[in-house]
N, C-alpha and C positions, 0 to 999 in steps of 0.2 A: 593938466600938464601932459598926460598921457595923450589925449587928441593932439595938443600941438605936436609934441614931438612926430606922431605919427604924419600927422600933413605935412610938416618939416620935411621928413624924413621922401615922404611922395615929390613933394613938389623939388626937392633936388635931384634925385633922383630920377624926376623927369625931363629936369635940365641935362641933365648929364647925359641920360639916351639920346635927347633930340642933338644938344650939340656936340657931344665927343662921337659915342657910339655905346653900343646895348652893354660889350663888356667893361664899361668906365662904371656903372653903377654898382656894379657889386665889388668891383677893386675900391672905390672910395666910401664903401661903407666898409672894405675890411679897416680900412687906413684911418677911418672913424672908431672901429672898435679897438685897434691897437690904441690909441691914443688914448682910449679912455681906460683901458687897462693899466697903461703906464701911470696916468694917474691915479686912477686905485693902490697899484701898488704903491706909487711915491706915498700918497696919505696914510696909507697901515702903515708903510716903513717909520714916519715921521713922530707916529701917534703911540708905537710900540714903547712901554714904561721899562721892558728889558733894555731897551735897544744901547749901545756901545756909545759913549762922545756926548 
């Protein structure tokens, strides 16, 4: 899983250079890593046995 993600992570990232430009690559892995953040928190928030509601 760790290989795939890494080639994933290349081979978009080399889309991204060839067809937007050098700085698209690192703004859409930040925009990847927010989103996966959101998701982390949504699942702890969901999974909390304190949580309210």
């Amino acid at each position: 899983m760790f290989n795939l993600a890494i080639a994933a992570g290349a081979l978009f990232g080399g889309l991204a250079v060839d067809g937007i430009s050098a700085p698209a690559a690192p703004l859409g892995g930040a925009a990847l890593m927010l989103v996966a953040a959101v998701t982390v928190w949504a699942t702890a928030i969901r999974r909390r046995p304190d949580r309210l509601g």
